[in-house]
C-alpha positions in Angstrom: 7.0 -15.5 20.2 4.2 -13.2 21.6 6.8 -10.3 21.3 7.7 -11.2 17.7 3.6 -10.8 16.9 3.4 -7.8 18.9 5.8 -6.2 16.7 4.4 -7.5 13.8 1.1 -5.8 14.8 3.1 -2.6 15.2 4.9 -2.5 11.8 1.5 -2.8 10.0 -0.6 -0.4 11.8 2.6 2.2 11.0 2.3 0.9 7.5 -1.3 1.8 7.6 -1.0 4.8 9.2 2.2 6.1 6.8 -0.8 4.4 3.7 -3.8 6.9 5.0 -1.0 9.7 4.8 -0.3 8.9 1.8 -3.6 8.5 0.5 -5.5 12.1 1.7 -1.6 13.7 0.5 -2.3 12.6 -2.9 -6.4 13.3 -2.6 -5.7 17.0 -1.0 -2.8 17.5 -4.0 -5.2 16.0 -7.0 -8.6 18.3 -5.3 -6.1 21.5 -5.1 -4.9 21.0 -8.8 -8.1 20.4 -10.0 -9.4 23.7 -8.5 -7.0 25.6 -9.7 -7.7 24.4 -13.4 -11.4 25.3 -12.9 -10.7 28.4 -11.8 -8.8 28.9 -14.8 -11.2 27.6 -17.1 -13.9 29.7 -15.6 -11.7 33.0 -16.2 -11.3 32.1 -19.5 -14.9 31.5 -20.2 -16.0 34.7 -18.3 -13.4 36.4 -20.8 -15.0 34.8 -23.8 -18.7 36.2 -22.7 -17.5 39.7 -21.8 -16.0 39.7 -25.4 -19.5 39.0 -26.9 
């Protein structure tokens, strides 16, 4: 029985550990693609003043 918790125990911090993964994957993905479309929309506004 103690062996059967034990593993139990094991599976979820793996789960946990595979969740945190997940988790700064998809923050480090959304941050990247949200920099990229800043830097973008800077350009674009830096090209609109220069016109002026």
């Amino acid at each position: 029985m103690e062996g059967w918790l034990f593993d139990l125990q094991g599976e979820l911090a793996q789960s946990n550990i595979t969740i945190t993964n997940v988790l700064e994957v998809a923050i480090v993905g959304v941050a990247s693609s949200l920099s990229k479309i800043i830097s973008v929309l800077l350009q674009e506004v830096l090209v609109e003043l220069s016109d002026c």
